[in-house]
C-alpha positions, 0 to 999 in steps of 0.5 A: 615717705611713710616708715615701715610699720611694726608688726604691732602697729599693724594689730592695733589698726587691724584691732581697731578695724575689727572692733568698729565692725563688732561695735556696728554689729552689736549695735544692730543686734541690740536695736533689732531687738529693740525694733522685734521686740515681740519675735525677741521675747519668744527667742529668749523664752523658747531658745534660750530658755528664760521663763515668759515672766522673766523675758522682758528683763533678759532681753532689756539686758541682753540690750544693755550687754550689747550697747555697752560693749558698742559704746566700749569697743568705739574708745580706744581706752576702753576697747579691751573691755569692750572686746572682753564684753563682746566676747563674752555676749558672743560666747553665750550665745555659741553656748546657747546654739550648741545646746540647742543643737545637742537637744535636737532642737536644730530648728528653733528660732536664734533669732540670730539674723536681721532678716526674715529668712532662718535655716536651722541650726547647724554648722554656719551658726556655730561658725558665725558665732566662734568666729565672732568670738574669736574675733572678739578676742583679738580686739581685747587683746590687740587693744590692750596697750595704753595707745590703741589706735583710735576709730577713724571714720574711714574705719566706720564705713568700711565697719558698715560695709563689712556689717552689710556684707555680715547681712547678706552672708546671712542671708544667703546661708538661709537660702534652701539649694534647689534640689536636683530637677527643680526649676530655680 
């Protein structure tokens, strides 16, 4: 028979969930910059604003940030500053698509997906990144006790499955709604 579990006990499974998702997350990021690394160095000169010559440097360390903040959020002992650091990359680049949003500059590339369809900057980018803050948060501080619950594997595939899911949402928002009369 299984005791009732606390409302605490339920956090850190729910904090160490989310963290094998975010770890998966960043990963992926950090590897598709690595993979696109010549659509990555045009998104950080013309988004984010880094000059061309710098380029190679900001994306070697936006990398770094999201590898290590990977390696972090996967041990327990370290999975609140893994969430810090996450948190920290997610808000960046909120910081980032806000500011490109107040200079109307709503149609530059994010490079915020995986895929090759993009929409324009606008209320789902601002989400999508709040939300991941967010969540972020909760992962530092539902893992903040000295017995975080360890990543198990079944928390791994649900995090793939999730990340799989987080994909093609994006997709899907970049997908143009047929107007009114036109054939689909």
């Amino acid at each position: 028979m299984m005791a009732p579990a606390s409302t605490a006990g339920v956090f850190e499974l729910l904090a160490a969930q989310l963290a094998a998702f975010q770890a998966a997350l960043l990963l992926a990021s950090g590897l598709h910059k690595l993979l696109g690394r010549t659509r990555t160095l045009a998104v950080m000169h013309e988004f984010a604003g880094v000059p061309r010559s710098l380029a190679p440097f900001a994306v070697s360390a936006a990398v770094a940030a999201e590898m290590l903040a990977a390696g972090l959020l996967c041990t327990a002992a370290h999975r609140a500053a893994g969430g810090l650091l996450a948190g920290l990359i997610w808000s960046v680049y909120l910081t980032l698509i806000l500011r490109s949003i107040a200079q109307g500059r709503r149609a530059v590339d994010c490079g915020c997906t995986f895929g090759a369809a993009r929409r324009p900057l606008g209320t789902y980018a601002v989400a999508r990144n709040l939300g991941l803050a967010v969540m972020a948060a909760a992962v530092a501080l539902g893992s903040s006790s000295d017995a975080a619950a360890p990543v198990i594997g079944s928390q791994i595939l649900a995090a793939l499955a999730l990340l799989a899911l987080y994909c093609a949402l994006d997709q899907a928002m970049a997908l143009t709604p047929p107007r009114a009369g036109e054939l689909l």
